[in-house]
C-alpha positions in Angstrom: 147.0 213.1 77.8 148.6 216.5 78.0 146.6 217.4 80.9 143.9 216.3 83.2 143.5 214.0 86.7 145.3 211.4 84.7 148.2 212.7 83.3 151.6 211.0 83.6 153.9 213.3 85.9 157.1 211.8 86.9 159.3 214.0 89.1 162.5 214.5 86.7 164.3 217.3 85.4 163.2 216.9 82.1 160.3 217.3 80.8 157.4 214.4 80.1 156.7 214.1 76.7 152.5 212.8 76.6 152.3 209.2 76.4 149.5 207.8 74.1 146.4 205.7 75.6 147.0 203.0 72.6 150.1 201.5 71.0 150.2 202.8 67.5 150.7 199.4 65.2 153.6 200.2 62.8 154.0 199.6 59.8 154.2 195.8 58.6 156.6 196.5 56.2 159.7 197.5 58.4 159.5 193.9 60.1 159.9 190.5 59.0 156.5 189.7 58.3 154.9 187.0 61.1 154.7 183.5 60.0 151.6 182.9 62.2 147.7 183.6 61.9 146.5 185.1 65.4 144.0 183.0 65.8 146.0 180.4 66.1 148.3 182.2 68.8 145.4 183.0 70.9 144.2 179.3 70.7 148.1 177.9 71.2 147.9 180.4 74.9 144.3 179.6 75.6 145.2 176.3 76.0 147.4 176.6 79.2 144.8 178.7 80.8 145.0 176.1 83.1 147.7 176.8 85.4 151.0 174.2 86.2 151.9 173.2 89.5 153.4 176.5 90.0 154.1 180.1 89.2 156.9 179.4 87.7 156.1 177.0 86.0 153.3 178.6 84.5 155.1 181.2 83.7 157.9 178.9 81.7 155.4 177.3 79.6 153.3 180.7 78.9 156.5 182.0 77.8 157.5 180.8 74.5 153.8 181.1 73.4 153.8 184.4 74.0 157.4 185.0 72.4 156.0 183.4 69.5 152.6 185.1 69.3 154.0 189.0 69.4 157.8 188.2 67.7 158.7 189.5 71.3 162.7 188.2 71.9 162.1 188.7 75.5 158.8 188.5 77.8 158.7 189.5 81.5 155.6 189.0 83.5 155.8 191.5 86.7 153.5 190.3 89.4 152.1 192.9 92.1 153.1 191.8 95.5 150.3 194.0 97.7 152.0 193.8 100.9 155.3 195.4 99.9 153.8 197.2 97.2 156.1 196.6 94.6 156.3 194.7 91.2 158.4 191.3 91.2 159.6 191.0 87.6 160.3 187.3 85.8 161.9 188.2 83.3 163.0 185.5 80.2 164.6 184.6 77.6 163.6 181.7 74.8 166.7 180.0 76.0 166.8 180.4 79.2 165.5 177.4 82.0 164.9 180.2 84.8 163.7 183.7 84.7 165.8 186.8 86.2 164.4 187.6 89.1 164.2 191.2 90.3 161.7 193.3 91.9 160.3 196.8 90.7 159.5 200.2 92.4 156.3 201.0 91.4 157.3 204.6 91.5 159.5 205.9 88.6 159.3 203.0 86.7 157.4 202.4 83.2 156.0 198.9 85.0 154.8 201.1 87.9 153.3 203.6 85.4 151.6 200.9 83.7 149.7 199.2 86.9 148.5 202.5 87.8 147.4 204.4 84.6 146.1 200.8 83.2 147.1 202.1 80.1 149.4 200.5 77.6 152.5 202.1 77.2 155.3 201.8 73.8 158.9 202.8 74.5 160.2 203.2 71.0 163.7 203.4 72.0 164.8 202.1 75.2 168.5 203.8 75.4 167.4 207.1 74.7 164.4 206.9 77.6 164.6 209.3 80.0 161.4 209.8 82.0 162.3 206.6 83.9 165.4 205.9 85.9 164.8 201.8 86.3 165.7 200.8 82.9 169.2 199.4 83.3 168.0 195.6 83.2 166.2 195.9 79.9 169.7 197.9 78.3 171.7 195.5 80.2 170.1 192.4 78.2 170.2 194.6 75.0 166.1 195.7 74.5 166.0 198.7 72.3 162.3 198.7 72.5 159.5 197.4 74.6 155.7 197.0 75.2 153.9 197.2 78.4 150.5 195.7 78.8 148.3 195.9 81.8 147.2 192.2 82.9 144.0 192.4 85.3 141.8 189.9 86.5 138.0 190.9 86.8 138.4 191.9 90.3 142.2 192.8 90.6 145.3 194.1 89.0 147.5 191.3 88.7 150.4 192.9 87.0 152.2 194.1 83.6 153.4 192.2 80.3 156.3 193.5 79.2 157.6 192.1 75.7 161.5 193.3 74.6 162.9 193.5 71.1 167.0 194.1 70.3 165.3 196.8 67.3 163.7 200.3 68.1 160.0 200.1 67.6 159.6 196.7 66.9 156.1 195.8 67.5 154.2 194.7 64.9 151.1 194.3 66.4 147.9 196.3 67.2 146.7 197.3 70.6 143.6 194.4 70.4 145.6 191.9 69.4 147.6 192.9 72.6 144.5 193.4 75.0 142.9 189.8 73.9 146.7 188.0 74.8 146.5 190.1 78.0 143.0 189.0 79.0 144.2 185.1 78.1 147.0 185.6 80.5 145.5 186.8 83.5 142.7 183.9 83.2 145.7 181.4 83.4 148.1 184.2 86.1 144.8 184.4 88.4 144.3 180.7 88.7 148.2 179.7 88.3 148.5 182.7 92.0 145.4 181.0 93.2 146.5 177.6 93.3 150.1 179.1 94.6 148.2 180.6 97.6 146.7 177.2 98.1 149.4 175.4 98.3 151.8 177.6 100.2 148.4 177.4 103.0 148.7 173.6 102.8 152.5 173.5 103.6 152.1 176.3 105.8 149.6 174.5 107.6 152.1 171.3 107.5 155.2 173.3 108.7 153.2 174.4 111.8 151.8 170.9 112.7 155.7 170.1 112.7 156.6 172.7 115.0 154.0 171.7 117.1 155.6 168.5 117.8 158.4 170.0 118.3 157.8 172.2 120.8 156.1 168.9 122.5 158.9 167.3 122.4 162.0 169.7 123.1 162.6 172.8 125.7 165.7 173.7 125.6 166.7 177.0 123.1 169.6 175.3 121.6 168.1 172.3 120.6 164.4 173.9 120.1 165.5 176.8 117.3 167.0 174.2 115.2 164.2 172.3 114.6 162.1 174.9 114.2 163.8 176.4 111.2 164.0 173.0 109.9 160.5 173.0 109.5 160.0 176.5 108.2 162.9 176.0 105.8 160.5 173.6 104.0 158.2 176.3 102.7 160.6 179.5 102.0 163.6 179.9 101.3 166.0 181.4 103.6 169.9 180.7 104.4 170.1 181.9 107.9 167.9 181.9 110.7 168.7 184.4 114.5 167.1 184.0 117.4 167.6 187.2 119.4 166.4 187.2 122.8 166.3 190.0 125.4 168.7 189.9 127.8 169.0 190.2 131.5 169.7 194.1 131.8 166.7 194.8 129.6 169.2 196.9 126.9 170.9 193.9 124.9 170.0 191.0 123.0 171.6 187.6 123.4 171.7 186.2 119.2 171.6 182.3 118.9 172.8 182.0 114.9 170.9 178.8 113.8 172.6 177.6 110.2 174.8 178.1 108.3 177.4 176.5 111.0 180.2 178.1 108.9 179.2 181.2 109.1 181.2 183.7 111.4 178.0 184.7 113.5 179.1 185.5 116.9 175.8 184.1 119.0 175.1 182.1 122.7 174.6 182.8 125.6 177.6 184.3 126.6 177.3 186.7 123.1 175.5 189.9 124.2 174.6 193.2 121.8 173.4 196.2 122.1 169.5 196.2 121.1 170.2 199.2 118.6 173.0 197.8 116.8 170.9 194.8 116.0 168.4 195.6 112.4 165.5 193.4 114.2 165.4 195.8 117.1 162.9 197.5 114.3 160.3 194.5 115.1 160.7 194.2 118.4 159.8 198.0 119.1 157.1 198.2 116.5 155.7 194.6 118.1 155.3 193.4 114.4 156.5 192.2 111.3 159.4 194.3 109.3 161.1 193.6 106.1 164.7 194.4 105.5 166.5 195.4 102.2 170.5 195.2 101.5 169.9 199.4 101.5 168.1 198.9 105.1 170.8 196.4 106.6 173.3 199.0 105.6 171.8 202.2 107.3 172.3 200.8 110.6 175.4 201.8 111.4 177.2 199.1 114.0 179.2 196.1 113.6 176.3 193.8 114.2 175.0 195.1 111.5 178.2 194.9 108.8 178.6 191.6 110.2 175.1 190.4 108.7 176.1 191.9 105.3 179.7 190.7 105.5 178.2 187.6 105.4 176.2 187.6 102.6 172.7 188.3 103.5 170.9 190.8 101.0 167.7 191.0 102.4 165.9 189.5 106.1 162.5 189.7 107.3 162.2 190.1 111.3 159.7 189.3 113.4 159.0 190.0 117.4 158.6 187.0 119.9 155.0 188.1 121.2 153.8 186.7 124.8 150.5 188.2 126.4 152.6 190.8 128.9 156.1 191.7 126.9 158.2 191.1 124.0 160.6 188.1 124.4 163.0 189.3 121.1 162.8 188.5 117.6 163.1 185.5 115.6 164.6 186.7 111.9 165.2 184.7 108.6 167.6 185.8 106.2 168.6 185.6 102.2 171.8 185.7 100.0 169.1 187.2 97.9 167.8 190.7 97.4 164.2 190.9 98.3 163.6 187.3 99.0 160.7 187.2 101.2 157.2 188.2 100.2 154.2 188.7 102.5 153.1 185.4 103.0 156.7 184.2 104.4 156.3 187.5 106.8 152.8 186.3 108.0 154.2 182.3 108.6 157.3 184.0 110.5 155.2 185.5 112.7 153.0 182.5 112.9 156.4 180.8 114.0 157.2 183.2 116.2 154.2 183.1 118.2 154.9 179.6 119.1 158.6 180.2 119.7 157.2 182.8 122.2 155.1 180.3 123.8 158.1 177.7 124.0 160.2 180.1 125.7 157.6 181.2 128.1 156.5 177.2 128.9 160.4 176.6 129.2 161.0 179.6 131.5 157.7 178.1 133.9 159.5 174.9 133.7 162.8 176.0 135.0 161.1 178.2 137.8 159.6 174.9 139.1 162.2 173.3 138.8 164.3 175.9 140.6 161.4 175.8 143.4 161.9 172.2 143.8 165.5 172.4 144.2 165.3 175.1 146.2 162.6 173.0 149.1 164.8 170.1 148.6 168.1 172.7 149.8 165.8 174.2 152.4 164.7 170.6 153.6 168.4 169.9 153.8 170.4 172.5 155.7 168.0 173.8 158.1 166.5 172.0 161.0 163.4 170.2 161.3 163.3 168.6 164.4 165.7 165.7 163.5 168.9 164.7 165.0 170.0 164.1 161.7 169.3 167.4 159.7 170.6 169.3 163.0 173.6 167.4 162.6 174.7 168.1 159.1 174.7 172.1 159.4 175.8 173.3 156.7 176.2 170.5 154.1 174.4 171.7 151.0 173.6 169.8 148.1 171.5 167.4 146.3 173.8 165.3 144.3 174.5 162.2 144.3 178.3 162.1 145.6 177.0 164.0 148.7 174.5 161.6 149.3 177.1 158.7 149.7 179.0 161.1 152.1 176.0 161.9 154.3 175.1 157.9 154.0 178.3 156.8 155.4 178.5 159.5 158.0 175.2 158.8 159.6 176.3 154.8 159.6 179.5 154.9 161.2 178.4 157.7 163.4 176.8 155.9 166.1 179.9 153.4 166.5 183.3 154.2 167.9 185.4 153.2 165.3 188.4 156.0 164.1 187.4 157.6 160.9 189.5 159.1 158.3 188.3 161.9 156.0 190.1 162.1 152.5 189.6 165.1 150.5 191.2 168.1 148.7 191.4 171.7 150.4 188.3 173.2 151.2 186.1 170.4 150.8 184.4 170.5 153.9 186.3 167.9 155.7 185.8 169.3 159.0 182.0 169.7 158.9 181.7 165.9 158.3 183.6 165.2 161.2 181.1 167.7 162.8 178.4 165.8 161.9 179.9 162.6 163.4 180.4 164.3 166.3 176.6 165.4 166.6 175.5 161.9 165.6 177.0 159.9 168.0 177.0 158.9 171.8 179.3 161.6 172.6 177.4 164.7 171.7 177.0 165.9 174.6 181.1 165.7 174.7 183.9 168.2 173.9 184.9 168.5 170.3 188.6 169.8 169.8 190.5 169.7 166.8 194.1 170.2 166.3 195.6 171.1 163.0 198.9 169.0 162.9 200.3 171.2 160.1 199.7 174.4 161.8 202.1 173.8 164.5 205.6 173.4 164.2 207.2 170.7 165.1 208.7 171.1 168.1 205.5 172.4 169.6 203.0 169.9 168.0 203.5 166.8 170.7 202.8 169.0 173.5 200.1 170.4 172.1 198.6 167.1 171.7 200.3 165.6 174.7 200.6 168.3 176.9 203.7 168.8 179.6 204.5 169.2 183.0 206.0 172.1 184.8 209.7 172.2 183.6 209.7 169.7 181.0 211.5 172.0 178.6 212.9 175.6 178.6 209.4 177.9 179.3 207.9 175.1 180.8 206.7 177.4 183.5 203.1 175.6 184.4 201.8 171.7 183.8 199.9 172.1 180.3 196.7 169.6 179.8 196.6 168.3 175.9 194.2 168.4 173.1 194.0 164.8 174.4 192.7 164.8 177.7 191.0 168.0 176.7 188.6 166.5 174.3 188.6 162.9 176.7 184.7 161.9 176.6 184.5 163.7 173.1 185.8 163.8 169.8 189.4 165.1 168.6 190.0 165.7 164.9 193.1 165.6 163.5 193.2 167.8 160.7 195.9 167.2 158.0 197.0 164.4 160.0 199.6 163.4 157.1 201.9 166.2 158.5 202.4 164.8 162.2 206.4 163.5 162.4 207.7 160.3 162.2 208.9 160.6 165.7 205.8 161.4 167.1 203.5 158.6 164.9 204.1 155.7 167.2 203.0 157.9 170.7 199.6 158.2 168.6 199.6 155.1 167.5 199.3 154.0 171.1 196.6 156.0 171.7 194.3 154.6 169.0 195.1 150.7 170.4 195.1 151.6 174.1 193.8 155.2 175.0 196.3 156.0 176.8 199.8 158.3 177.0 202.1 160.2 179.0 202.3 164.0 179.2 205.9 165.5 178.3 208.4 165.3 181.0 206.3 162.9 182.9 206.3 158.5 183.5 202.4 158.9 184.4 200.2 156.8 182.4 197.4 159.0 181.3 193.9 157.2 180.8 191.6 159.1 178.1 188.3 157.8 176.4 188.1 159.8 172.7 187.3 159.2 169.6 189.9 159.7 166.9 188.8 161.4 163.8 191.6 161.9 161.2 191.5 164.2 157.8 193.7 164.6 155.2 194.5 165.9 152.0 197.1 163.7 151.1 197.2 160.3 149.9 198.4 158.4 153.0 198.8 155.1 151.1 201.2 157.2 149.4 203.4 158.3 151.8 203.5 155.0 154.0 204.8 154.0 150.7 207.7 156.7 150.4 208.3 156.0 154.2 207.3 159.6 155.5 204.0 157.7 157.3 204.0 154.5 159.3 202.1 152.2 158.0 200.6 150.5 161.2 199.6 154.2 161.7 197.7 153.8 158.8 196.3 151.2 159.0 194.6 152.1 162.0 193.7 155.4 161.0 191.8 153.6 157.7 189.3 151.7 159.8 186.1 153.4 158.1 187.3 155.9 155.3 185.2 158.8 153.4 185.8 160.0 151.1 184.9 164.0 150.5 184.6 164.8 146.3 185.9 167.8 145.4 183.6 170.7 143.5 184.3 170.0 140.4 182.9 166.3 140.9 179.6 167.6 142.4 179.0 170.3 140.2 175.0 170.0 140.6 175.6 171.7 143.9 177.0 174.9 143.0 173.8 176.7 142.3 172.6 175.1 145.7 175.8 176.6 147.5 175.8 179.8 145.5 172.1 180.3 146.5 173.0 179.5 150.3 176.1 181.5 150.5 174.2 184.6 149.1 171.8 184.2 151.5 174.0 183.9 154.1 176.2 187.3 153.6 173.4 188.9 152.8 171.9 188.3 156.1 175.1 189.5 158.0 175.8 192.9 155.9 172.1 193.5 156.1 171.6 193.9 152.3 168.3 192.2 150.2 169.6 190.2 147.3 167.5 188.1 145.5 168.2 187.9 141.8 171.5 185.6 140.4 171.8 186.5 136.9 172.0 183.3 134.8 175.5 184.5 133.0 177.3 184.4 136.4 175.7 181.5 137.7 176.6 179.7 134.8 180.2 180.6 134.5 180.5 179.6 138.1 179.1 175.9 137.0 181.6 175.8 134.5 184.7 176.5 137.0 186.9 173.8 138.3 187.1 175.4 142.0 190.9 174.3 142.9 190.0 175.3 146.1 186.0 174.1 146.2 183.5 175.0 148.8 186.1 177.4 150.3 187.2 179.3 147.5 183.4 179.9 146.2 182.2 180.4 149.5 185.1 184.0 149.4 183.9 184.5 146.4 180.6 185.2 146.9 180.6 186.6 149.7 183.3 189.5 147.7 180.2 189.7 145.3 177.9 189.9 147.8 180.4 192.8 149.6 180.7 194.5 146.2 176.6 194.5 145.2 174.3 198.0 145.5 171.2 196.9 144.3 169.0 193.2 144.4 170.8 191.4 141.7 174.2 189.7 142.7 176.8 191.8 141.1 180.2 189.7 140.4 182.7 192.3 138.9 185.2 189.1 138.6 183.1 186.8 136.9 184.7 188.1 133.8 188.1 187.1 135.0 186.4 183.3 135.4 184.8 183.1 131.6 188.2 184.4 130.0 190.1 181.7 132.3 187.7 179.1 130.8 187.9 180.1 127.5 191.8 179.8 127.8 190.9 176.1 129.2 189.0 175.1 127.0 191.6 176.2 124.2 194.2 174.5 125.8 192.3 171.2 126.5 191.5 170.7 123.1 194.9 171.6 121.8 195.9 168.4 124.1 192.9 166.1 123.0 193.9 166.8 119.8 197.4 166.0 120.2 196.6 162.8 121.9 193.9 161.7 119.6 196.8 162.0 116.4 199.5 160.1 118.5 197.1 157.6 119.4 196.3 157.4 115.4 199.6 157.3 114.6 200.7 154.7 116.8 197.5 152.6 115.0 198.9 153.2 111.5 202.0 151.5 112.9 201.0 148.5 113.7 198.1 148.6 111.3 195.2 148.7 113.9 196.1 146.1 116.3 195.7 147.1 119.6 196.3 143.7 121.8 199.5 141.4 121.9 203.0 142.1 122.8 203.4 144.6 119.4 200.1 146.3 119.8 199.6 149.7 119.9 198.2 149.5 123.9 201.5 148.0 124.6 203.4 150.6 122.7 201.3 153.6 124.7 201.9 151.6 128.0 198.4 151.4 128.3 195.4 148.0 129.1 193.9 147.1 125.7 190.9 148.2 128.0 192.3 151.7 128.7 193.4 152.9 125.0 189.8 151.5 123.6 188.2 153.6 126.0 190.3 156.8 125.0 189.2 155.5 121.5 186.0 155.7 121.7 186.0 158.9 124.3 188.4 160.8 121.4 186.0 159.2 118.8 189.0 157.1 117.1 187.4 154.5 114.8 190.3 151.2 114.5 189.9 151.0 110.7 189.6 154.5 109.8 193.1 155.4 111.8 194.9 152.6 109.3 192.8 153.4 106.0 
């Protein structure tokens, strides 16, 4: 073979010696002489031509025949894997119970040479080889010589025998002998890859139907992912699974890591990453499957990518989240292996992604409906449609159930006369509930004043509500009519009516039993018909307790009571209000907005609001001062998510403290929680109390005293 279309040319400094089209058999004498006849051998392999259950298994019980057959101390069977066009080597041992696994370059390597001359090929001395630069593993287990045999079906090339001896030169047999061995082991490799194919088809087929009722069953990414995995899990092996999904701005992807959970994978939906410092960004531009190396994971310089191989992973296979009109992301699968994935686990990845696709597409329909809906019912709410009711609650947005109580109890007490007080925090939107009394009632058509008691000093605040006559104190220059005769055939709200003086309580506690007063500086009864609304935001009970409120004042301000729930107890409604205060700016500074980008609007769900409607109503309309374009820019959203992650630390530093002391104080009186020396008594707590906190903290009785 010194010349011709066939000759061997590797591309090496050195010079390639020829390499012979048979093995030369050497001489019997410079072996120990085999203890077996060869027909014999040939019958012992013929009869597991029948393959096992698997490859491998096959492979294990082929093995020792083999060994025994050619005097061979090691035999590796390197299978061609078509779709990454390389050679995956088993390579064994007599004692060994599983093969070394590697996988083969068909270039430069005597296995490569082998599968494409089809010739046989001797290497007398495997140290001193130096035409090929992939023989480490066979010096590494100590070959000093080896044979390679092509193995072919009749319609394919399945592979190369390769059969290892600690001597140089150490075969002892002839190229037929070789060939008839080879021909017996591709009957049984055929079959054995055959039946592999069909199986891996069956479970492949399985793993789907799973997924399928899975995606039946569950929308939501989180949860969905999960499951999925689960079910791919069961027919490849893989330790860690990333759902990457494109993100809002069109230039990042969002990663959702799957397993392992202890894993330092940064992923969620607050986690965003550049698209090109992510590996699978390969599939998802190339809109199909791509298979990653430990050499391909490192040439992506970013800390995405060091991350992955920090981690472990050796090798991942990618694949892009397909709908009909654009690429979702990618769904990738990884290994602690090198070159763990073959094609078939490519093809069934894609297969999975496909429906993932789908699931997110389905979802996304799902949540636009549901949006819609919400959006009607908002619509249906807050403007008018030809009802004194809707015209009467304005601006109250929201769907959730504590508003509904507060809209139920406003429209019943509406149409009486009885005085109302309004609890609430700041900013709850006291005021437009007494609004909405005001339209409901008799005395519509009536003035509406309000007075803020704590926005007037003192000295000023009873003729304010009073009024005075001419010279009734120093600057008394002209009579003055008060908020009370002012709003007589109306309503007057009293806003932060827990701030009026003691000295002034009883004058407007006459008011409330007989409707009537006298101005300052005059003994002229003064006859009024008004309806008292009162709002707070303190607890009045409180106060009359601490003596700073009267408590027949009280009492007679707490006819009818509502109660307003702060933000944070109605949270449903923020995307309502967010959505209705955008609209709302945007319509005064003359801009278009019409995109909220789910990042913001789900930090704002997640914030307390200290001071509720009022403080998110300032903030969006900053936003919707500080936004160019259609999408709702919110520069201090950031300063929101790092406040919550500073919450959330802090909250379960405290949850954490209280669920040890609450252990603790079990141990002590060895997990009785009742009776005068139980731990509820020792925590100052009802028995019903500390097992609630038990349960909420996830305290079990027993397991705090074993």
């Amino acid at each position: 073979m010194s010349g011709g279309e066939d000759s061997f040319v590797l591309p090496l400094n050195n010079p390639v010696p020829e390499i012979p089209q048979s093995i030369p058999s050497l001489a019997v004498g410079d072996l120990p002489a085999c203890a077996h006849n060869h027909d014999e051998s040939l019958m012992q392999i013929a009869e597991i031509g029948v393959p096992q259950n698997s490859l491998e298994e096959y492979l294990r019980v082929m093995t020792p025949r083999v060994q025994q057959a050619t005097l061979s101390e090691t035999v590796e069977f390197c299978v061609y894997d078509a779709a990454r066009d390389v050679m995956r080597g088993h390579l064994w041992r007599g004692e060994e119970e599983s093969p070394l696994e590697r996988v083969v370059a068909i270039d430069s390597s005597p296995e490569g040479w082998v599968w494409q001359h089809q010739e046989p090929l001797l290497i007398a001395d495997v140290v001193a080889e130096t035409r090929f630069d992939t023989m480490e593993p066979q010096r590494q287990h100590g070959i000093e010589s080896c044979t390679l045999i092509p193995v072919n079906s009749a319609r394919n090339r399945l592979g190369v025998l390769e059969l290892g001896n600690s001597r140089c030169a150490a075969c002892s047999e002839g190229s037929e002998f070789l060939a008839r061995i080879s021909r017996m082991i591709a009957l049984g490799l055929g079959n054995a890859l055959a039946r592999q194919a069909l199986l891996r088809g069956q479970e492949s087929l399985a793993a789907l139907a799973g997924m399928n009722n899975v995606l039946l069953m569950e929308r939501e990414v989180e949860k969905l992912i999960p499951m999925l995995v689960a079910e791919f899990r069961r027919v490849t092996h893989n330790d860690l699974a990333v759902l990457s999904l494109l993100d809002d701005n069109q230039r990042c992807f969002r990663p959702y890591a799957v397993y392992p959970a202890d894993r330092e994978m940064p992923s969620g939906p607050q986690t965003s990453i550049p698209m090109d410092d992510m590996p699978s960004v390969r599939a998802f531009r190339s809109r199909k499957v791509e298979f990653f190396s430990e050499r391909d994971l490192a040439s992506v310089d970013s800390d995405a990518a060091r991350n992955i191989l920090r981690n472990g992973v050796r090798s991942q296979v990618s694949a892009p989240l397909l709908t009909a009109g654009a690429v979702l992301g990618t769904l990738s699968v990884a290994s602690y292996r090198p070159d763990a994935f073959m094609a078939e686990d490519g093809l069934l990845l894609q297969q999975i992604a496909s429906q993932v696709a789908l699931a997110l597409e389905n979802a996304r329909a799902f949540r636009e409906v549901a949006d819609l809906k919400r959006r009607l019912e908002t619509q249906e709410l807050k403007e008018p449609s030809g009802t004194e009711i809707h015209e009467a609650f304005e601006e109250m947005v929201g769907d959730s159930a504590a508003l509904k109580q507060v809209l139920m109890q406003t429209r019943t007490v509406a149409g009486s006369s009885a005085t109302v007080l309004i609890e609430g925090e700041t900013g709850t939107g006291k005021e437009l509930v007494a609004h909405a009394l005001h339209r409901m009632s008799h005395r519509a058509k009536g003035p509406f004043i309000k007075l803020n008691c704590a926005a007037i000093p003192t000295g000023l605040l009873e003729s304010e509500l009073f009024g005075h006559e001419k010279g009734a104190f120093t600057g008394a220059i002209t009579q003055k009519i008060g908020r009370l005769e002012t709003a007589n055939g109306g309503t007057l709200l009293l806003d932060e009516v827990g701030d009026i003086p003691l000295e002034l309580q009883p004058k407007l506690l006459r008011v409330l039993q007989d409707q009537e007063f006298e101005r300052l500086g005059s003994n002229k009864t003064v006859h009024v018909d008004v309806r008292i609304v009162a709002a707070t935001n303190h607890e009045l009970a409180k106060r009359v307790a601490e003596k700073q409120f009267r408590a027949d004042l009280y009492y007679r301000l707490h006819v009818f009571p509502i109660y307003v729930p702060p933000l944070r107890e109605r949270a449903e409604d923020i995307p309502l209000l967010v959505r209705h205060f955008v609209r709302k700016f945007a319509l005064r500074m003359d801009k278009r907005i019409d995109t909220i980008p789910t990042a913001t609007m789900e930090t704002l769900c997640g914030w307390d609001w200290p001071g509720n409607i009022r403080e998110l109503e300032n903030f969006v309309e900053r936003s919707v001062i500080m936004t160019e374009g259609s999408v709702l820019w919110a520069p201090m959203i950031a300063e929101l998510r790092l406040a919550l992650a500073e919450k959330s630390t802090r909250d379960s530093s405290l949850e954490s403290a209280e669920r040890e002391h609450i252990r603790s104080v079990l141990r002590q009186t060895r997990g009785v929680i009742s009776g005068a020396r139980g731990a509820a008594a020792i925590l100052g707590l009802k028995r019903t109390t500390l097992q609630s906190k038990m349960e909420k903290l996830g305290i079990l009785r027993q397991s705090a005293v074993d």
